[in-house]
MARGUKE-565540 format. One line per 10 residues: number of its first residue (from 1); their letters; for each residue y, z, x of C-alpha. Coordinates in Angstrom, 1 decimal, decimal comma, m for minus. Layout:
// residues N
NUM	A	Y Z X ~ ...
END
This chain:
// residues 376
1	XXXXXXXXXX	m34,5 m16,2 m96,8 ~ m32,7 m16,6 m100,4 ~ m35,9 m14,7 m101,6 ~ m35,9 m12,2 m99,6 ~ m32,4 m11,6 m100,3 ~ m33,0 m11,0 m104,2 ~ m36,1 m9,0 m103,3 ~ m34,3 m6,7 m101,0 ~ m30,8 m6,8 m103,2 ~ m28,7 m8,0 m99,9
11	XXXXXXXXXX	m26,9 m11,1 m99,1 ~ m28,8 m13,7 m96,7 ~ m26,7 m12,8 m93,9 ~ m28,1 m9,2 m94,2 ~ m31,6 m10,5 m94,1 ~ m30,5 m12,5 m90,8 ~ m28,9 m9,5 m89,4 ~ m32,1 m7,0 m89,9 ~ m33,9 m10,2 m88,5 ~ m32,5 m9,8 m85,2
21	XXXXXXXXXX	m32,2 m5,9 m85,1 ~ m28,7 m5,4 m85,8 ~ m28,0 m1,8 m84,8 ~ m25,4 m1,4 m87,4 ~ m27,8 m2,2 m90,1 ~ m28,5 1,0 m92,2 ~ m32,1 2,5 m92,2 ~ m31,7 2,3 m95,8 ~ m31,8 m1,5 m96,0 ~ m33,2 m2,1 m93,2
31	XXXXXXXXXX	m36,2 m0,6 m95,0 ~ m35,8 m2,6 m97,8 ~ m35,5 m6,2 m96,4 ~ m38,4 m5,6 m94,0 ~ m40,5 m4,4 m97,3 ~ m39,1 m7,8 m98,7 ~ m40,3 m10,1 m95,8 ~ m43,7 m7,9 m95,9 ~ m44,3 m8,6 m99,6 ~ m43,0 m12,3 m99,3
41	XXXXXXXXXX	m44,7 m12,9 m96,2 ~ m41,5 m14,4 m95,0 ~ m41,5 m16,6 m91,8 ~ m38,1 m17,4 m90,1 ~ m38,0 m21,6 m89,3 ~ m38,4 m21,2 m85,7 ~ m41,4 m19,4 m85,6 ~ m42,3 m21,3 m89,2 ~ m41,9 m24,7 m86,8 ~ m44,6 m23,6 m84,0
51	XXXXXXXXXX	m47,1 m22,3 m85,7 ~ m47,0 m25,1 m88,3 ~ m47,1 m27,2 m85,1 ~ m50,3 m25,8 m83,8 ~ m50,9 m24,8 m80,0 ~ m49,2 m27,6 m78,7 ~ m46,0 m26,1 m78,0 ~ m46,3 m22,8 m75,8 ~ m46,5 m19,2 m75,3 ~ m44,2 m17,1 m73,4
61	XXXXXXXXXX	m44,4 m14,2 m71,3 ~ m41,7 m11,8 m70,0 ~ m42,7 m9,1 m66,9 ~ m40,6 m7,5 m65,5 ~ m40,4 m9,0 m62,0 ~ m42,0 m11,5 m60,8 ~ m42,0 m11,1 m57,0 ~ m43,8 m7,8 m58,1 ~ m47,2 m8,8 m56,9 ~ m49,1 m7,3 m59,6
71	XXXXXXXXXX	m46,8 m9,3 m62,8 ~ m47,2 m12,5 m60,4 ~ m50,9 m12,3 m61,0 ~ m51,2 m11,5 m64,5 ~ m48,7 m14,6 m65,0 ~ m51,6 m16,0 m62,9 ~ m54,2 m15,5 m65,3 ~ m52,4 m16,2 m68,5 ~ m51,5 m19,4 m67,3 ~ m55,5 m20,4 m66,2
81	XXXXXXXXXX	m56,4 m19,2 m70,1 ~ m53,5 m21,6 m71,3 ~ m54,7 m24,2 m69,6 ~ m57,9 m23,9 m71,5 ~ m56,0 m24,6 m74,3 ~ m54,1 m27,4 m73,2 ~ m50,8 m25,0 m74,3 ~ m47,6 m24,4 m71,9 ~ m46,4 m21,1 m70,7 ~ m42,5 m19,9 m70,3
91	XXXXXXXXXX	m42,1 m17,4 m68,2 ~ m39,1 m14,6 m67,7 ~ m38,2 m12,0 m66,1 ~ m37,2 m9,2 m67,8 ~ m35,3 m7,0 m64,9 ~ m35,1 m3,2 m65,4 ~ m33,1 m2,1 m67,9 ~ m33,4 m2,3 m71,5 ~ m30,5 m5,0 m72,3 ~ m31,8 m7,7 m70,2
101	XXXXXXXXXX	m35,4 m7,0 m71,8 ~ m34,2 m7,4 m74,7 ~ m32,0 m10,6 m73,8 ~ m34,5 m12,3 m72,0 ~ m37,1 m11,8 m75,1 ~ m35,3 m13,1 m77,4 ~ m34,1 m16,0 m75,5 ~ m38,2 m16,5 m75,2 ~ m38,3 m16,2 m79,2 ~ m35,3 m18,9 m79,6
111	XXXXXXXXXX	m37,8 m21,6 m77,9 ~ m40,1 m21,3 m80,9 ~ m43,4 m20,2 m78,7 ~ m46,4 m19,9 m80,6 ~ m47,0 m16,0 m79,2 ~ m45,2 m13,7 m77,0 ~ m47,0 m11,6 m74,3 ~ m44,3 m9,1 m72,8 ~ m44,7 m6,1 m70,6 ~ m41,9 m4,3 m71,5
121	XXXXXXXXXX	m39,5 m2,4 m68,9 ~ m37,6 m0,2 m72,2 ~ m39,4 2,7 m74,4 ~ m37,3 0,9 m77,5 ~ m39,4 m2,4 m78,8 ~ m38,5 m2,2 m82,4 ~ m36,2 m5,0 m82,0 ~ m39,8 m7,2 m82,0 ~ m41,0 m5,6 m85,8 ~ m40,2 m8,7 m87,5
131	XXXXXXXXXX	m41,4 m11,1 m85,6 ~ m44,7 m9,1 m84,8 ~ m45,2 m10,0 m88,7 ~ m44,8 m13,9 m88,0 ~ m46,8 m15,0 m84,8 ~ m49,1 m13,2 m82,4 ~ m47,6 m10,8 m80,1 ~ m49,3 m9,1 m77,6 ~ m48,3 m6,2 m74,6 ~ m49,9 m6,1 m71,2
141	XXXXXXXXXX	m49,7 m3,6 m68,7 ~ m47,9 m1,1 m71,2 ~ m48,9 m0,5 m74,8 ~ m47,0 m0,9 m77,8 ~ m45,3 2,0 m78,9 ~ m42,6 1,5 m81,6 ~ m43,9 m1,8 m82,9 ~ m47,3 m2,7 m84,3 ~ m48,8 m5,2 m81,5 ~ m51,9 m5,6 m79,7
151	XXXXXXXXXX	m52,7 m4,4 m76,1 ~ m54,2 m5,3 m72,8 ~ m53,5 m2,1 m70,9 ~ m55,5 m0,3 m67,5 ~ m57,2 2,9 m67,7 ~ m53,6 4,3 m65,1 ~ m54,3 7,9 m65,0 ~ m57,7 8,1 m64,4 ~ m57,8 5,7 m61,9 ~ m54,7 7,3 m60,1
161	XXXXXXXXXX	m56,8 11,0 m60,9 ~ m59,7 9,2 m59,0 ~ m58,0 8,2 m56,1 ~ m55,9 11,2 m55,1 ~ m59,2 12,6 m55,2 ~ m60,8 10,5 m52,8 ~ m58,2 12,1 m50,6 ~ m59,2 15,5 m51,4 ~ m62,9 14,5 m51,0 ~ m61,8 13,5 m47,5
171	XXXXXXXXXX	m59,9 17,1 m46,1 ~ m56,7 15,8 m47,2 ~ m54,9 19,2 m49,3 ~ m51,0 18,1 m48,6 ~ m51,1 14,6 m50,8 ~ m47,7 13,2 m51,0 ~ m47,3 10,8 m54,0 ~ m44,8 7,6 m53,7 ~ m43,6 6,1 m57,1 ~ m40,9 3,8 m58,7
181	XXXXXXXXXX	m37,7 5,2 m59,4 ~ m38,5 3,6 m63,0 ~ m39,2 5,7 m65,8 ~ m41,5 3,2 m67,3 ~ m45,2 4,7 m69,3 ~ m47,2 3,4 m65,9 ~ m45,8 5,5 m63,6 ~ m46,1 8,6 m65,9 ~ m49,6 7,8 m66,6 ~ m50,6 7,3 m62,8
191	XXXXXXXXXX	m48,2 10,3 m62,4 ~ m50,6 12,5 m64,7 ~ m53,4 11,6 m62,5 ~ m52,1 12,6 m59,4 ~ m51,6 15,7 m61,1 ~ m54,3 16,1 m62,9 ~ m57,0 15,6 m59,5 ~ m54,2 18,2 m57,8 ~ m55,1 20,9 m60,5 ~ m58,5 20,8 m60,3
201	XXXXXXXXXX	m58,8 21,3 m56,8 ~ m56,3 24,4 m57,4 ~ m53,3 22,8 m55,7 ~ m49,7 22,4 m57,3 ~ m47,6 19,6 m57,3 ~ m45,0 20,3 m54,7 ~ m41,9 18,7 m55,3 ~ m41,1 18,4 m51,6 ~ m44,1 15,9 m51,4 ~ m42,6 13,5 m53,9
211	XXXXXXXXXX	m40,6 10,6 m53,4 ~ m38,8 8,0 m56,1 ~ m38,5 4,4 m54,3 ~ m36,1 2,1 m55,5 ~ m35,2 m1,2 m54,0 ~ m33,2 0,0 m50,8 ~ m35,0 m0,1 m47,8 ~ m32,6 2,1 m46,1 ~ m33,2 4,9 m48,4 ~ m36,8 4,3 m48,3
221	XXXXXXXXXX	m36,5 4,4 m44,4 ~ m34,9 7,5 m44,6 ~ m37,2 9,2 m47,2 ~ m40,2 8,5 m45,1 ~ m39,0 9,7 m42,1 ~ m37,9 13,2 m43,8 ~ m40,9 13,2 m45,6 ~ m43,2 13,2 m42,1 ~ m40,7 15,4 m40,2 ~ m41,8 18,4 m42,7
231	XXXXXXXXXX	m43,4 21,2 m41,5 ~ m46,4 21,2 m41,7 ~ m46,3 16,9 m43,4 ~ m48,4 15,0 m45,5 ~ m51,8 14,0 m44,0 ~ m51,9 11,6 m46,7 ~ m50,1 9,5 m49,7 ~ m51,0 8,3 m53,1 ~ m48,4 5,3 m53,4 ~ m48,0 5,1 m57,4
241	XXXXXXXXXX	m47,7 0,9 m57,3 ~ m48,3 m2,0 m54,9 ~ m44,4 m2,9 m54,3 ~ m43,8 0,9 m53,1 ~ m46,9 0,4 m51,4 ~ m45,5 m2,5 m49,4 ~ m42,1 m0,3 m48,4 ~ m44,2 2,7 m47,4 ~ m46,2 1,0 m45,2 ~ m43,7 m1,3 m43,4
251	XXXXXXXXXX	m42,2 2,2 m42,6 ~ m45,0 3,8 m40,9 ~ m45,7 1,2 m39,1 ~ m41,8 1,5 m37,6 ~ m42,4 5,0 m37,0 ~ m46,2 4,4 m35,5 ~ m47,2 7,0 m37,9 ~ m50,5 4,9 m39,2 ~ m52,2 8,3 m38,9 ~ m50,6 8,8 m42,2
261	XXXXXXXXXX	m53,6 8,1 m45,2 ~ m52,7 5,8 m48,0 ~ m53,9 4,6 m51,4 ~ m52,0 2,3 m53,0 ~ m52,2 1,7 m56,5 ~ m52,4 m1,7 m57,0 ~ m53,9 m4,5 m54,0 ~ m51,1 m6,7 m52,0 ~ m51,4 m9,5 m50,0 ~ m51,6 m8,4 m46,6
271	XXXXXXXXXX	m53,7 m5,0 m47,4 ~ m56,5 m6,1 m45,7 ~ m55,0 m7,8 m43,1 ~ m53,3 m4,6 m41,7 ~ m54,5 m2,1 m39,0 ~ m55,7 0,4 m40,6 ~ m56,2 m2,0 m43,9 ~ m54,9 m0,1 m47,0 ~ m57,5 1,3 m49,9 ~ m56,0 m0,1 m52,5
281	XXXXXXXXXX	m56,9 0,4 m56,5 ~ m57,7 m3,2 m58,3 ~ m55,7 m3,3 m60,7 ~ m57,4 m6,8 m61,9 ~ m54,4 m8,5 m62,9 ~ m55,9 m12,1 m63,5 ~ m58,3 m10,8 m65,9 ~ m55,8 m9,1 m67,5 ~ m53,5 m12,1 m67,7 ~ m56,4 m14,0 m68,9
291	XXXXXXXXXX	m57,3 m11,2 m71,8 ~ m53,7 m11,3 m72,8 ~ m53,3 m15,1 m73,3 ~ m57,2 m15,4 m74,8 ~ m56,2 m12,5 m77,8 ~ m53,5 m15,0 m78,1 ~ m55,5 m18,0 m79,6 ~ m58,1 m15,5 m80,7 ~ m54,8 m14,4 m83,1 ~ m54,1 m18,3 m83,5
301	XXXXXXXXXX	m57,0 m19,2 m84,5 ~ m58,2 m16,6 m87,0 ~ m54,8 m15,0 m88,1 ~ m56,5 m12,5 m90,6 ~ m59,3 m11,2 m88,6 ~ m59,8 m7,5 m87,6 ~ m59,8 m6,6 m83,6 ~ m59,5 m3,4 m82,0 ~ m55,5 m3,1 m81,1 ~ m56,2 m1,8 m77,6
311	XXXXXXXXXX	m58,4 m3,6 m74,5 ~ m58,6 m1,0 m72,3 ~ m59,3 m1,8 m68,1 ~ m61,5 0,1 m66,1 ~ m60,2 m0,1 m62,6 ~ m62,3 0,4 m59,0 ~ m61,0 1,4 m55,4 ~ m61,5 m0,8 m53,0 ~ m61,8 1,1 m50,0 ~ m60,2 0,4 m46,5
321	XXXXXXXXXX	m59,3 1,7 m43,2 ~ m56,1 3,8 m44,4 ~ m58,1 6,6 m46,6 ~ m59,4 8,3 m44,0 ~ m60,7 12,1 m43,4 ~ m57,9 14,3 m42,6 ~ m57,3 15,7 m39,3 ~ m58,9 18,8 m37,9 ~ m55,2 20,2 m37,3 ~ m51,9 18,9 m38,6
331	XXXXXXXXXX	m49,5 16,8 m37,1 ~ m47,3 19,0 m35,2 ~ m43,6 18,5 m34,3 ~ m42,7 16,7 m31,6 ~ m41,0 19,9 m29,5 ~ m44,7 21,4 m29,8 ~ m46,7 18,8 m29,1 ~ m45,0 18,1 m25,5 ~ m45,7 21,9 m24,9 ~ m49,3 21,7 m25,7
341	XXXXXXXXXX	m49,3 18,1 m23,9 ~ m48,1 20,4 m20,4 ~ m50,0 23,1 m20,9 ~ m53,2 21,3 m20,5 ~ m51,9 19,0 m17,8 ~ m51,1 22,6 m15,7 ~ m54,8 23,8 m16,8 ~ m56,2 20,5 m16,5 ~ m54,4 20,4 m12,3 ~ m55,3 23,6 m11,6
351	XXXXXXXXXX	m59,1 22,6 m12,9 ~ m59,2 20,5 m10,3 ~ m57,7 22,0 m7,9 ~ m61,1 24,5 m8,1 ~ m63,4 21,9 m8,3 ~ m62,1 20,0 m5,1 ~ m62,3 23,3 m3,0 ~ m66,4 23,8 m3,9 ~ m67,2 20,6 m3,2 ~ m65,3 20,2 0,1
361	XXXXXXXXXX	m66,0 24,0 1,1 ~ m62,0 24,6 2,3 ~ m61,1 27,8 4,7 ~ m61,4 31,4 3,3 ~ m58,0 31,4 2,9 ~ m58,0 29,0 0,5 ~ m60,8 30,4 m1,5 ~ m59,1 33,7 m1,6 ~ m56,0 31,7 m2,9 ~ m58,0 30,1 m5,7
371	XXXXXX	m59,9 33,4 m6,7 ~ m56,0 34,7 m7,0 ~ m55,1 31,7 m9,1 ~ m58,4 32,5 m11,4 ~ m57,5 36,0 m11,7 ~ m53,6 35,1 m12,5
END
């Protein structure tokens, strides 16, 4: 640290603070001690430690929930590839905003793991630029944007594109879409393809069929339900991740409105096991675990060699019950439907009413009666 110090023309403190991204540092020397460390190939001791220690300490990993079902899967797979490797894997979660990210990451960094694998819930990651210099760091799920980092990311926009438009090849023209209420790079990537399959079948994206769904199930109750009661609703919905997914559904089923068609983007648990079963995206989150923590030793082993930044997930629909053709006719409100329900009840009565008089051949009068009730 001395030498990077005289390099930079700072104190050691100074190096320490630009180190840990102290926002009060000045661009200015900021620039200069990260030049330093870059030229010195400067490793702090805790990172120094593990990788001098080899791959018998372990990596972390920080998602941002993991009850989400996706993140609990790609924790899945990183942990089957560590095994492999006879290496341990810490695990946090990061929550949703960009403090505790930030927190929670470097608490990760203070246990000297040999390589971080972070899917990030902040736009900011610049905090990691020093130590993506020192030990292999890798994003999954979201790509790396304001630090230099290698990638295990899905193909989110056009599989969302290609799912709404499974929709629109079944009828459906009044898609709803369902998404987080976080403004995280996913959502606005699975966003775009919702969009984007709208547009080219000439339809806009009306902001009456959108709804944000955060963790309240109250709210979401109530969001559904207003969302159905339009006039004329959704015959379908593209649900933008697995956990809204969940919500969405538990609602409809409340409201025995399982006529409503769903995609969700991202497979749960009990998808299949529902009536209908929901078509769900594969988002292939153990294999994408598993590429995450395998570019990890990959980086281990053979710190200098060249690899493509970006692995890049084609995902599939697995299709289910819930994507169903569209109705011939909307759902109509309530009010409506008992009138139409009566009307054919009277038309249906007096139906009968005619056939029972030809087959039992009843008195004049009562054909003449009939013929007036035709005529009426």
């Amino acid at each position: 640290m001395k030498d990077v110090a005289e390099l930079a023309g700072v104190s050691a403190k100074t190096v320490s603070r630009v180190f840990n991204n102290d926002r009060y540092i000045s661009d200015d020397v900021r620039g200069r001690v990260e030049a330093a460390i870059a030229e010195l190939g400067y490793v702090m001791d805790t990172a120094a430690r593990t990788l001098r220690s080899g791959r018998d300490k372990a990596i972390g990993v920080a998602v941002p929930d993991l009850a989400d079902p996706f993140f609990a899967g790609v924790v899945r797979g990183i942990e089957s590839a560590a095994r492999q490797h006879d290496t341990a894997v810490l695990v946090s979660s990061l929550g949703d905003t960009a403090e505790r990210e930030r927190a929670a990451v470097q608490a990760l960094l203070g246990r000297r793991v040999a390589g971080l694998i972070v899917a990030p819930t902040g736009g900011d990651q610049s905090y990691l630029r020093p130590w993506a210099r020192q030990l292999p760091l890798v994003f999954v799920d979201r790509p790396a944007d304001t630090v230099k980092a290698d990638g295990v990311i899905s193909d989110d926009e056009t599989a969302a594109a290609a799912a709404v438009q499974r929709l629109l090849n079944a009828g459906h023209r009044r898609i709803a879409v369902a998404r987080p209420d976080l403004d995280v790079v996913t959502v606005q990537r699975r966003l775009r393809g919702y969009r984007a399959a709208l547009s080219a079948a000439g339809l806009s994206m009306e902001p009456s069929l959108q709804l944000a769904i955060g963790p309240d199930l109250e709210a979401t109750r109530t969001a559904v339900t207003d969302l159905l009661a339009q006039t004329p609703p959704p015959t379908a919905l593209f649900a933008a991740s697995s956990r809204v997914a969940v919500d969405v559904v538990a609602v409809t089923h409340e409201l025995d409105r399982t006529d409503l068609a769903i995609v969700s983007f991202g497979d749960f648990d009990m998808a299949a096991a529902l009536r209908p079963s929901i078509t769900a995206i594969d988002q292939r989150p153990i294999e994408l675990g598993q590429a995450a923590a395998e570019r990890i030793f990959h980086r281990l082993d053979k710190p200098g060699s060249r690899l493509r930044r970006n692995i890049l997930f084609e995902l599939s629909i697995i299709e289910r019950q819930s994507s169903r053709p569209a109705p011939v006719l909307a759902h109509r409100p309530r009010s409506t439907e008992r009138a139409s329900t009566t009307g054919r009840s009277n038309h249906q009565r007096s139906s009968n009413q005619t056939t029972k008089h030809n087959t039992s051949q009843q008195s004049t009068s009562q054909q003449r009666s009939s013929k007036g009730r035709k005529r009426a």
